[in-house]
C-alpha positions as CSV (number, residue, x, y, z in Angstrom):
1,X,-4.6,6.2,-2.9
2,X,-6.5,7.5,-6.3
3,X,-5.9,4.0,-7.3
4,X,-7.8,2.3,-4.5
5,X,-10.9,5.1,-4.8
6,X,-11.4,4.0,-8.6
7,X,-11.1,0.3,-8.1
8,X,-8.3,0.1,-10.1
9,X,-5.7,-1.6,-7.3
10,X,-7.2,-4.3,-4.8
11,X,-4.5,-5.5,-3.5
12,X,-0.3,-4.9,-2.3
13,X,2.5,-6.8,-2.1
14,X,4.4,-6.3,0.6
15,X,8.2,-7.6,1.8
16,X,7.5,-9.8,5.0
17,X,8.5,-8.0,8.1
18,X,7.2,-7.3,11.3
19,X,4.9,-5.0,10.4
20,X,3.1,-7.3,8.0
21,X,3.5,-11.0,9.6
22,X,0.2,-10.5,11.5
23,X,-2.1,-9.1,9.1
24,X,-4.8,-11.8,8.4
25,X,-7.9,-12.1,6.4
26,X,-11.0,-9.7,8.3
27,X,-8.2,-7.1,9.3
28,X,-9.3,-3.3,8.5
29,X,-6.8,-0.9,7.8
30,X,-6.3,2.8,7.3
31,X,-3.9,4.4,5.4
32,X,-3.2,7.8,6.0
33,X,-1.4,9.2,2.5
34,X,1.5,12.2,2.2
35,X,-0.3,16.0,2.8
36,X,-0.3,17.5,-0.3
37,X,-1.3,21.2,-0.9
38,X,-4.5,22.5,-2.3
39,X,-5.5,26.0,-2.5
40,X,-3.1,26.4,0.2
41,X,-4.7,24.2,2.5
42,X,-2.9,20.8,3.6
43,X,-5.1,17.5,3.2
44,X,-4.0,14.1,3.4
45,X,-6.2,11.2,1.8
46,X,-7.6,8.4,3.9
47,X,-9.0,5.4,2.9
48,X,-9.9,2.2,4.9
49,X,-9.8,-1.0,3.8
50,X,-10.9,-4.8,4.6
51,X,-8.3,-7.4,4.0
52,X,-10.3,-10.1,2.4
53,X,-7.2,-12.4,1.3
54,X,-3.7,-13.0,2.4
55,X,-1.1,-14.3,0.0
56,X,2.6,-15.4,1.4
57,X,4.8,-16.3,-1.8
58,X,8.6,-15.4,-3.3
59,X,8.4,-12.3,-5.2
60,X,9.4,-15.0,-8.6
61,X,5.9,-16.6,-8.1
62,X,3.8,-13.7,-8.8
63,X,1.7,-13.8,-11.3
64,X,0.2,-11.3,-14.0
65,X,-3.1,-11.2,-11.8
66,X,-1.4,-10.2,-8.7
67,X,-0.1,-7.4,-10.8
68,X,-3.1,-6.3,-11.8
69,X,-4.9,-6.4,-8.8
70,X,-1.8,-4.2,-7.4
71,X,-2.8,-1.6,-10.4
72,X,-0.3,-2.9,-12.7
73,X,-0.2,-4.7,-16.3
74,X,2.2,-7.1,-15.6
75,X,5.0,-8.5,-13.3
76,X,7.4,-7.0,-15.5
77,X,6.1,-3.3,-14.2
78,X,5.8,-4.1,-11.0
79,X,10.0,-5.3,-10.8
80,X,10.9,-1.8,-13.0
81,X,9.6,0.2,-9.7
82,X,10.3,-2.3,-7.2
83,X,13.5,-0.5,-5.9
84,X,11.8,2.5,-5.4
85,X,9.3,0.4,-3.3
86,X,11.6,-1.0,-1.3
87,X,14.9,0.6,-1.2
88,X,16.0,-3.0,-3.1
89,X,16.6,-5.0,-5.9
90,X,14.4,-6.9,-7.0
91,X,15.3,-11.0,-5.6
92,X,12.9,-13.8,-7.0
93,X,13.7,-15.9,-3.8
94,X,12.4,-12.7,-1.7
95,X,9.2,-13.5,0.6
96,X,6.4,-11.2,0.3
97,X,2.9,-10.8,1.2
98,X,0.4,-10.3,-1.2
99,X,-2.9,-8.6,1.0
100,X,-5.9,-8.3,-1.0
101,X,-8.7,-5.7,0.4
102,X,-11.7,-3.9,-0.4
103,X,-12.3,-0.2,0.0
104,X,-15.0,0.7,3.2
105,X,-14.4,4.2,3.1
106,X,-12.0,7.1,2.1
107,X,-11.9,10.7,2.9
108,X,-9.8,13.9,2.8
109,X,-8.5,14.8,6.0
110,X,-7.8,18.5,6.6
111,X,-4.0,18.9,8.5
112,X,-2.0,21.5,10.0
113,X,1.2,21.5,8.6
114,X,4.1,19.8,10.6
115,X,6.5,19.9,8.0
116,X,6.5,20.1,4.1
117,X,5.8,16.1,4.1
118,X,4.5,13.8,6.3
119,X,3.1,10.0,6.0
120,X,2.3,7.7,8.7
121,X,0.2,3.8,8.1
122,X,-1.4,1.9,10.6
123,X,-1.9,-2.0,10.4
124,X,-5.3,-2.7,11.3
125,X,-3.8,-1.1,15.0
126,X,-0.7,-2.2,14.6
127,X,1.7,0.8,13.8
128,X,4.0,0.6,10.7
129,X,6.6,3.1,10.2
130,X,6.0,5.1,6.9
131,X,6.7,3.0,4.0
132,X,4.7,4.7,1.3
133,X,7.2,5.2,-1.5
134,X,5.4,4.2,-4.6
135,X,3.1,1.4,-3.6
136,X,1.0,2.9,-1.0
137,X,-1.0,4.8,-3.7
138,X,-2.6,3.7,-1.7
């Protein structure tokens, strides 16, 4: 999510499923990042976005820009982590959706520990089962 706070990625690409096939231009959505520890307290990062641009393409039509824009250099980068995103290897003919948003607000939220990790997303109200891996840094 330190990404998103510095400006530095604008956008993800995400596979098309059910939990992204309904997200359109004007959604706002709040990620909820893992808890991590800090002077033995447990936080989690929160930021809330405004989707100002939905993109539905093959993974072998992204461009350089959509790289960037996910905080990336290049496509090149973005297919050496895409199986850790995704559990997958990376397909050119594979339909994603490229959802580009602007930050409205982020905080730290102070948790409880439930156990040592926990991560949860939810799609402008829609609920999305936890899919940060390496792309929600978010």
């Amino acid at each position: 999510m330190i990404k998103i706070v510095q400006g530095k990625k604008r956008s993800t690409i995400r596979e098309l499923n059910r939990f992204t096939r309904n997200i359109e231009k004007g959604d706002k959505i709040t990620f909820t990042d893992e808890t991590e520890i800090v002077n033995g307290k447990h936080h989690a990062p929160k930021v809330k976005v405004q989707v100002e641009d939905v993109k539905v393409c093959k993974l072998g039509e992204l461009t350089d820009e959509d790289a960037r824009a996910e905080g990336y250099q290049s496509v090149e980068e973005i297919k050496a982590v895409w199986s850790l995103w995704v559990g997958g290897e990376w397909d050119p003919e594979q339909t994603v959706k490229v959802i580009r948003f602007k930050l409205l607000s982020h905080e730290v939220l102070d948790m409880k520990p439930i156990c040592e990790k926990s991560s949860s997303n939810s799609y402008g109200g829609k609920s999305a089962t936890p899919t940060r891996k390496h792309a929600l840094e978010f």
